[in-house]
Structure formats: C-alpha cells, structure tokens
C-alpha positions as CSV (number, residue, x, y, z in Angstrom):
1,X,11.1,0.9,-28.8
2,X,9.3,2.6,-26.5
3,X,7.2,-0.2,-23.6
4,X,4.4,2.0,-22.5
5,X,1.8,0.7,-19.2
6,X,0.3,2.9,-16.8
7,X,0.1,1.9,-13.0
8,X,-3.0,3.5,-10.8
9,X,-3.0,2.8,-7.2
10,X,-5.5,4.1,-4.3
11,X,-4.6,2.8,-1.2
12,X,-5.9,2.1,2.4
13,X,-5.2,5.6,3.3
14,X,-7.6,6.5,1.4
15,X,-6.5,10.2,0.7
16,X,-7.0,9.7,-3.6
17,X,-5.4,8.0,-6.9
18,X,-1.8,8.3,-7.6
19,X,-0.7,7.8,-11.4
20,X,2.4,7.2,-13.6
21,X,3.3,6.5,-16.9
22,X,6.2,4.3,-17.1
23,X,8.3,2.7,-19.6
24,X,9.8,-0.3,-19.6
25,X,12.3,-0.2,-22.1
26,X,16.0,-0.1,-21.2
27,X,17.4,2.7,-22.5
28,X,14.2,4.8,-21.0
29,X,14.0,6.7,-17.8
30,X,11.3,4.6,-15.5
31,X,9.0,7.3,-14.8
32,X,7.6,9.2,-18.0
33,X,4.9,10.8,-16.1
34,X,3.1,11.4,-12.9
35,X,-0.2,12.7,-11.8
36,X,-2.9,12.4,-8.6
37,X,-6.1,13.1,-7.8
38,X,-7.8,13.6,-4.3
39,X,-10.8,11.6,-3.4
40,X,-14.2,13.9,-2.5
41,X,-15.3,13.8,1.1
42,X,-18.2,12.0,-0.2
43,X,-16.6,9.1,-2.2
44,X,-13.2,9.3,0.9
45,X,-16.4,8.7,3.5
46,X,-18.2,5.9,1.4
47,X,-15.0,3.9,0.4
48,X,-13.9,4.3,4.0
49,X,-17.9,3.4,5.0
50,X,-17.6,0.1,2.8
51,X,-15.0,-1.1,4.9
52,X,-17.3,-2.0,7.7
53,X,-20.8,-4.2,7.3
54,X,-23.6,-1.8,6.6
55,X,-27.2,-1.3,4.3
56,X,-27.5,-1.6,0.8
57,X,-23.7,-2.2,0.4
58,X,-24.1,-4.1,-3.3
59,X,-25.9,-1.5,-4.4
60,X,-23.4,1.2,-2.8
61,X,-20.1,-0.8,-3.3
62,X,-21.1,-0.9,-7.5
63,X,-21.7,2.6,-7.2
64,X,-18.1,3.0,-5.5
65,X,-16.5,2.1,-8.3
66,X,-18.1,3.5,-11.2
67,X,-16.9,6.7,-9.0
68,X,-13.8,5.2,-8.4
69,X,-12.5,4.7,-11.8
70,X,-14.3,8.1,-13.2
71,X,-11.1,9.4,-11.2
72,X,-9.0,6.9,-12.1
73,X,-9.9,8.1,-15.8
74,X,-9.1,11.7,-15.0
75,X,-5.4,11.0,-13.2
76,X,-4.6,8.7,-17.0
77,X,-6.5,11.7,-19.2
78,X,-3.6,14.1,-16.7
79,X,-0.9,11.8,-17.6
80,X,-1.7,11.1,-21.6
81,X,-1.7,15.0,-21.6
82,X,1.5,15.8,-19.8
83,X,3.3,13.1,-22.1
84,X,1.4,13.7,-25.1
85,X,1.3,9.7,-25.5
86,X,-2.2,8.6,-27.3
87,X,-3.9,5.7,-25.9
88,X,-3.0,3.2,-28.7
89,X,0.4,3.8,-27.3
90,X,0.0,2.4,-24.0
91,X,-0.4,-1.3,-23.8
92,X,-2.1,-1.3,-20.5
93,X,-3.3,-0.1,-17.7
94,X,-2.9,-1.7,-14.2
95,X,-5.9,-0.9,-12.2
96,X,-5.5,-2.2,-8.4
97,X,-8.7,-0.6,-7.1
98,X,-9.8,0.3,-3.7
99,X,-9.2,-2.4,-0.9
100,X,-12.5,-2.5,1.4
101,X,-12.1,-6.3,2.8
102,X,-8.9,-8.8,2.9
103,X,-9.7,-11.8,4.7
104,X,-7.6,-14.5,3.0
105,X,-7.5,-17.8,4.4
106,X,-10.5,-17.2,6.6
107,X,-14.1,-18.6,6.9
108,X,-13.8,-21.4,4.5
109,X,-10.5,-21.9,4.4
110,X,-9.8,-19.6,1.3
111,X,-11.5,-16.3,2.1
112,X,-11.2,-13.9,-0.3
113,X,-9.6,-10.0,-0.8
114,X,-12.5,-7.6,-2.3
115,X,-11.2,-4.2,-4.2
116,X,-13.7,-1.7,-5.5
117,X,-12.9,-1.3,-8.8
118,X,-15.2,-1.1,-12.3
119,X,-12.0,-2.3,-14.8
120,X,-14.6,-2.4,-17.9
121,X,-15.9,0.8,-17.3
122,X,-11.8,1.9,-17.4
123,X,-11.2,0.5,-20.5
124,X,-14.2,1.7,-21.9
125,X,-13.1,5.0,-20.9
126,X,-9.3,5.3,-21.5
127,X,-9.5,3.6,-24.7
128,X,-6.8,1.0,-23.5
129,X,-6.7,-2.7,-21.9
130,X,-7.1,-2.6,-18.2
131,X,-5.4,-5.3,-16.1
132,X,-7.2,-5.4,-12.8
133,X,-7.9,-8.2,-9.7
134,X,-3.8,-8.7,-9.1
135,X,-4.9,-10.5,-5.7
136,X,-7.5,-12.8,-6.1
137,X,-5.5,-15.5,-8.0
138,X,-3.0,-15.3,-5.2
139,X,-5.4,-16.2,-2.7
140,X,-7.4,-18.5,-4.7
141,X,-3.7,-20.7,-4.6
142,X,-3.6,-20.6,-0.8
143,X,-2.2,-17.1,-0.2
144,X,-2.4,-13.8,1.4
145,X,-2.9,-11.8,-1.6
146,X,-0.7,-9.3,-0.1
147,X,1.6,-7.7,-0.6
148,X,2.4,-8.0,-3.9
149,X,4.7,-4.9,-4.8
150,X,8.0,-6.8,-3.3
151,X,8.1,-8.3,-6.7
152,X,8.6,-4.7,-7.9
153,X,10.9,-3.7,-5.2
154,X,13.1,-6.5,-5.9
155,X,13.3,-5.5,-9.9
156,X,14.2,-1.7,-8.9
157,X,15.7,-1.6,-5.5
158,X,18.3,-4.8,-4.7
159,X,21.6,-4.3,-5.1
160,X,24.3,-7.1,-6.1
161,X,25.7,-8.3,-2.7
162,X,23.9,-6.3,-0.6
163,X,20.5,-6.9,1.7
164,X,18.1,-4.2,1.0
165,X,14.9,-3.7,3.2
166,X,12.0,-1.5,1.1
167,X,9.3,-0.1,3.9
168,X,6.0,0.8,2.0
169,X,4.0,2.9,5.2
170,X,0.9,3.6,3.5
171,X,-2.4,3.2,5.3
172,X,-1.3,-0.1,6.3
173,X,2.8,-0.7,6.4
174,X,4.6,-3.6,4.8
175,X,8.2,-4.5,4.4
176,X,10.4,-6.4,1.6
177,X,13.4,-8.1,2.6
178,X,15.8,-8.2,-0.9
179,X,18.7,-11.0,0.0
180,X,21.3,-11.8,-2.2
181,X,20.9,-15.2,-3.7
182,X,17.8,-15.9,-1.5
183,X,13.9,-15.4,-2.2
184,X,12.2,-12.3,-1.5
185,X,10.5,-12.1,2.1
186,X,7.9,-9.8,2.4
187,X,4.8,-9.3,4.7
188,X,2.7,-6.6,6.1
189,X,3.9,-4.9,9.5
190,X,0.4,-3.4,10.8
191,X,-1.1,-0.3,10.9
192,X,0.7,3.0,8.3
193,X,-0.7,5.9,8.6
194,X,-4.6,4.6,8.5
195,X,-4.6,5.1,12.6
196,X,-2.4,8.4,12.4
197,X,-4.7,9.9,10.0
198,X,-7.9,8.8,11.6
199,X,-7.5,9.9,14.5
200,X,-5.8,13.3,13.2
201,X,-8.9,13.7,10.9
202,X,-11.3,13.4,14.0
203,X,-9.2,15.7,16.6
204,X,-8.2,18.5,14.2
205,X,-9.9,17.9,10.9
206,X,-6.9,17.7,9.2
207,X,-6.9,14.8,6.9
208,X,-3.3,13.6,7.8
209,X,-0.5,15.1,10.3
210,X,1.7,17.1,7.9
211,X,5.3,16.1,8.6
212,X,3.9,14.4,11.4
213,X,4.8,17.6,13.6
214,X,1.3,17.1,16.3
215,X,2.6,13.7,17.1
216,X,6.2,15.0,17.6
217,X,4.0,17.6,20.2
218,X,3.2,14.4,22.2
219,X,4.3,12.1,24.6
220,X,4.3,8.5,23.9
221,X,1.9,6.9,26.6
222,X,3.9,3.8,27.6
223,X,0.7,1.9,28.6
224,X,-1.6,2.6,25.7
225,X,1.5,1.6,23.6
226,X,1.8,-2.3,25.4
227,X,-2.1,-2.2,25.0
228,X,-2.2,-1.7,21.0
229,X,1.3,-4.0,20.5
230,X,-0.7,-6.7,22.6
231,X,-2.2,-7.7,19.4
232,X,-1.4,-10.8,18.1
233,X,-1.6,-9.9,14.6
234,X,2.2,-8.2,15.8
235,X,3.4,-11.6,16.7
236,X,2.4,-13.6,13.8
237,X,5.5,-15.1,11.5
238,X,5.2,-14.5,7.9
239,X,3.3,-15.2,5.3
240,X,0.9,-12.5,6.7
241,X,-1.4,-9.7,5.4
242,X,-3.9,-7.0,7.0
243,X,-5.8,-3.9,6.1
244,X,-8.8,-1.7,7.8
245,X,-11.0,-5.1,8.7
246,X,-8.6,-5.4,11.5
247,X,-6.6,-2.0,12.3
248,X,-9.7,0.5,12.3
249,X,-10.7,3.4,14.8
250,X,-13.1,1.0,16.8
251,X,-9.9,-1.7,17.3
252,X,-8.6,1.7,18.7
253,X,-11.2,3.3,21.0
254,X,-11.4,-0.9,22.6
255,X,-7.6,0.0,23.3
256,X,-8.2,3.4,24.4
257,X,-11.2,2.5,26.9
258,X,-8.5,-0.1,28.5
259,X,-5.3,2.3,28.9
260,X,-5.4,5.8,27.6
261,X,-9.3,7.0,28.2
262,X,-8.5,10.5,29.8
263,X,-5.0,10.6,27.2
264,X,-4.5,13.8,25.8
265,X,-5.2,14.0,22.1
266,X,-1.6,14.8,21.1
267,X,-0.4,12.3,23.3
268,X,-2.3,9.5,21.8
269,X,-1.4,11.0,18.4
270,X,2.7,10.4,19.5
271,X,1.5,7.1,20.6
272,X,0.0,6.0,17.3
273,X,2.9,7.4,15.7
274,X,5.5,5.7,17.7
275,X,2.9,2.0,16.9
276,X,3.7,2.4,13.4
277,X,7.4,3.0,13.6
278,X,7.8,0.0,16.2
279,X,5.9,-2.7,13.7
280,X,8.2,-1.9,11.1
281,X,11.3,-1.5,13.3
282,X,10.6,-5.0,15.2
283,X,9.7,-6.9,12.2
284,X,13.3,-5.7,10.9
285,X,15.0,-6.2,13.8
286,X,13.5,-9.8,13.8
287,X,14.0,-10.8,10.3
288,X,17.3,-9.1,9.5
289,X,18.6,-7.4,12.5
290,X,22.1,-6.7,11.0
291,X,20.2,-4.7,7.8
292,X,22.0,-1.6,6.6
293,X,19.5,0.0,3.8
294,X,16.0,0.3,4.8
295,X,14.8,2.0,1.8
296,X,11.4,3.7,2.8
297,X,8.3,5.0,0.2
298,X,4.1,6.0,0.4
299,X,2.9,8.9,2.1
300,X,4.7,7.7,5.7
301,X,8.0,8.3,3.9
302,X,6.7,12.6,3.9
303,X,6.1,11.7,7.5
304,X,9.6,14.1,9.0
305,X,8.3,12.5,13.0
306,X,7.7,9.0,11.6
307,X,11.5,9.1,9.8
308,X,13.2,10.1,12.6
309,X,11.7,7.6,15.3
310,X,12.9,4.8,12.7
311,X,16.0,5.7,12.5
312,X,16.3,6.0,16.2
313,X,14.7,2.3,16.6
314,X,17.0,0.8,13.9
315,X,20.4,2.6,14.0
316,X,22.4,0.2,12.5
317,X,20.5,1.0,8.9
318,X,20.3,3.8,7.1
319,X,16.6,4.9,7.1
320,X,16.6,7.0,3.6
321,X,13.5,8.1,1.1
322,X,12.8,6.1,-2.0
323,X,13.9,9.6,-3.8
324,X,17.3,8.8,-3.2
325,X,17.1,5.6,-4.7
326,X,16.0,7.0,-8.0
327,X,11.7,6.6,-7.4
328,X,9.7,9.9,-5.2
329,X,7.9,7.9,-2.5
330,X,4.3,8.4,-4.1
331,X,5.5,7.2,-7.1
332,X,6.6,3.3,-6.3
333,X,3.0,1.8,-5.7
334,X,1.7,3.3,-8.8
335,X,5.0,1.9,-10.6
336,X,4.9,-1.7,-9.1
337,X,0.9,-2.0,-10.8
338,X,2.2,-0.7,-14.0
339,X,5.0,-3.7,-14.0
340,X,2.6,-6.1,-12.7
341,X,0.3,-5.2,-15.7
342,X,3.3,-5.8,-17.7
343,X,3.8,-9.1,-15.8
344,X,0.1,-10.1,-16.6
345,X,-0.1,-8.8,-20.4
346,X,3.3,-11.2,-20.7
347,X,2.2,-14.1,-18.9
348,X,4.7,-13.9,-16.6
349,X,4.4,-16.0,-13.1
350,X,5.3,-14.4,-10.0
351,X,7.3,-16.6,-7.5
352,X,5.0,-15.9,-4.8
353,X,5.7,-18.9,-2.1
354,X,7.8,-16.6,0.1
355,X,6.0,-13.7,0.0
356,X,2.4,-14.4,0.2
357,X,2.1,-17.9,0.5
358,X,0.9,-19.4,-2.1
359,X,1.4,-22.7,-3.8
360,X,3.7,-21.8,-6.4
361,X,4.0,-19.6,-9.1
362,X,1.2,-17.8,-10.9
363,X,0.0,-15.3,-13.2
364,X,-2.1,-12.2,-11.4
365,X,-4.4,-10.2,-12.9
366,X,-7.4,-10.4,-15.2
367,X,-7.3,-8.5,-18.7
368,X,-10.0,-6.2,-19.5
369,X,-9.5,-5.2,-23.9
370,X,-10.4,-1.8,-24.9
C-alpha cells in the first residue's frame, strides 16, 4: 500500500523550493516525483533582507511567508500533476520553511531558530496536513536545532560495517558521521555556498558560480584564507549549528578589510571556494580521519571546483555524488522533510543527543490538518 508524504525544502542559499514526492513503502522506489521552483529577485532579496535586523520586519517577515508558501503550493500542484496523485492520497506534507535567524542556546539560555513559513496557509492550499517547525522542539530541550537531516542520512545512506560520511554543502555545509554500532554524529561545518554565491552574485551577477569554474580561475590568497578560518565558530567541538546570522557578506568584507582589500575578485572567489572545502575536509579529518565514503549532496555537490579540492584535501575517501548512491543531490533535503513528516505524523522520537544536543529523545514538528 502505497505511504505517500511530500518533503519541501528552501534553504540558506536561498536560490528557490525544491520538492519530492516520496513513498515510503518497501516495495516502492523512494522518489515518485520531483519538481523546483526559483525564488523572484524580490522575494530572494527580502528573505535574504530578513536575515539581518531592519524596519517593519513583523509586518514584512508575515508577508514572507504568505509568499513563501504560495511557491511552496505551486512546486506540490508540479508534483501532484507529474504523479497524478490527488491530495487525499498524500498523508502530509513536510514544510521546513525559510531559515532567517538560528541562535540556539543564546541570550537566555535557550535562544530560539526562526523559519519563515505560513504552514496553515499550506494546508489550506494543498488540501493536505502540513507538518512544519521541525526545529523548535529540538531547541526548546537544550539543542541546536540543527541539523536534523542526519536522521535521514542514516535511514538511506549507512552501510552494514562500514563508516559513511554524508556532506550536505548547501548555503551553509554540514556533515553526518554514520558508524557502525555507534550514534549518529553530525554538526554543521560553516559556510556552503552562501559566501560563494554572494560574492559571485555581486562581482558578475550571476547568482551562483556554475561548476564553480571563476573560482578554479583564481588563486587561493593564503592570508585572506588564515583570516576567515580564524573564526572560532571553525574550532568549536560538536554539538554545533550556524547559518547567515554569522557567515554573511559583512563577516566577509571585516575579513577582507584585514587581509585581501586590493584581492582580485576571482582570487577571493578561489579563496572562498577553497574556505568551504577546508571546513568540511578538517571537520572529517578530525572526527574520522581514516573515513573512506564521503557521500556528498545540495547544490555544492554540482559544484565540479568544489568536488575536486575535496578530494584533493581528503584522499583517503572517496568523495562521490549522492546520485551514485541512489538519491540526485537536490533531491536529499527535500527527502529527509518528507520522512521527518512521516516521523512526526507517527509519533516517532528522534534520538537527537548526539547530533544536536538535546536532552533526549523527542518528537519534531507541529501538525497543521487540512
């Protein structure tokens, strides 16, 4: 019998909603259907504006996310049409919404993780129960909130015997440990692609570097690099989480200003480039030095420069694609909120004192009925 849930994920990078329509029954492939939407320039430069303290932003942030989930609706209209599944069939959506502040643990002792979202306005919509807030309880019980697809990872990706590594490089990169026998480890490394993209976005007006050629055109500025790695976010042992309220363009241009003010645009491009692949690599090469399968998926995965610097920095491992592990690499995040909805319609806990933190097991997630 078929186990329908659809998973819909925008992330820190910002670049638009990626959709499937899985099913979880066993004799089923995973994947029924996929479909993505890009963001506007106006909604991409308010959701990226919200990140940051500014006027009106109740009134704006509400706003957000009516907008936000109006494309949200259109990527699970796309994938209810390619399928030709009716809503009634679909026992949920996960909705993770758009990230704009993560500050767990901070100010009062708790903090809190904010993500645009308008999940009743979803279900209102689709027709079909919406589970949405997957981080809040997390935090609310003493942890990061983040990350929270190395539960999926560990479902799709370990092997029997074998230690897997999974390294999501969206805007912000983060890394599952799978050990035989022992509890998933996972954390985030630092910045994905958010800088990369930035900073392409404001030198070419490209919104990303395809294949990440203009950094390959650059030379790694040794001094700049030992500038943006002095941050002590890199040194930090896990549990740990962090987004755009700490890796932003201004956290950049304080760097730049120190070490790279005259750099050529390229060069700084190759720099940023070579930032990303060295918090993964190091973070690897600390935790599980002898790994063999680093098993790699988001948008950095597309990323031909960023692929090839991490297998140079981790050679003993085979750095490889989530597409030949059986899942494209824009697929997985949208995948691991579809079996997190599942998680949350089941009332399933998640183990999460490795991972994020937190006191013990919970459920995530808060239901929203059609």
């Amino acid at each position: 019998m078929p186990d329908f849930y659809i998973g819909l994920m925008s992330g820190t990078s910002l670049d638009g909603v990626d959709g499937v329509l899985a099913d979880f029954s066993p004799s089923s492939p995973l994947v029924i259907a996929h479909a993505s939407a890009p963001f506007a320039d106006a909604l991409r430069a308010e959701l990226l504006a919200l990140n940051s303290a500014g006027p009106n932003e109740l009134h704006r942030a509400a706003l957000a996310g009516n907008a936000l989930v109006r494309v949200y609706a259109q990527v699970v209209d796309a994938l209810l049409a390619d399928s030709s599944i009716q809503p009634y069939e679909v026992r949920a959506i996960g909705a993770h919404g758009q990230t704009v502040r993560h500050r767990p643990q901070q100010f009062d002792g708790t903090g809190y993780t904010l993500q645009l979202n308008q999940p009743a306005l979803l279900a209102e919509r689709s027709g079909i129960d919406v589970v949405a807030d997957f981080r809040s309880r997390d935090v609310a019980a003493g942890g990061q909130g983040a990350p929270l697809a190395p539960f999926f990872h560990q479902a799709f990706f370990s092997r029997p015997g074998q230690t897997v590594g999974v390294l999501n490089v969206g805007g912000i990169s983060n890394l599952t440990l799978l050990r035989p026998g022992g509890a998933v480890l996972g954390f985030d490394c630092g910045p994905g692609n958010a800088l990369m993209d930035g900073w392409c976005s404001a030198h070419t007006g490209r919104p990303y570097d395809d294949q990440g050629a203009w950094a390959a055109s650059g030379a790694v500025l040794p001094a700049l690099l030992d500038a943006l790695l002095a941050e002590p976010y890199f040194a930090l042992a896990p549990p740990k989480s962090t987004g755009r309220d700490l890796f932003h363009m201004a956290w950049l241009q304080a760097c730049l200003q120190v070490r790279g003010a005259s750099a050529a645009a390229a060069d700084v491009q190759a720099t940023l480039a070579e930032l990303s692949a060295l918090a993964c690599a190091n973070e690897v090469l600390r935790h599980e030095p002898d790994l063999r399968h680093l098993i790699v998926c988001g948008g950095g995965a597309l990323n031909t420069h960023l692929m090839q610097r991490l297998q140079a920095l981790l050679p003993q491992a085979q750095v490889r694609s989530s597409a030949d592990h059986g899942l494209p690499p824009l697929q997985v995040e949208a995948t691991a909120f579809a079996w997190l909805a599942r998680k949350t319609v089941l009332r399933e806990k998640l183990e999460l004192e490795s991972t994020t933190g937190a006191r013990g097991a919970r459920v995530l997630g808060a239901v929203y009925p059609a």
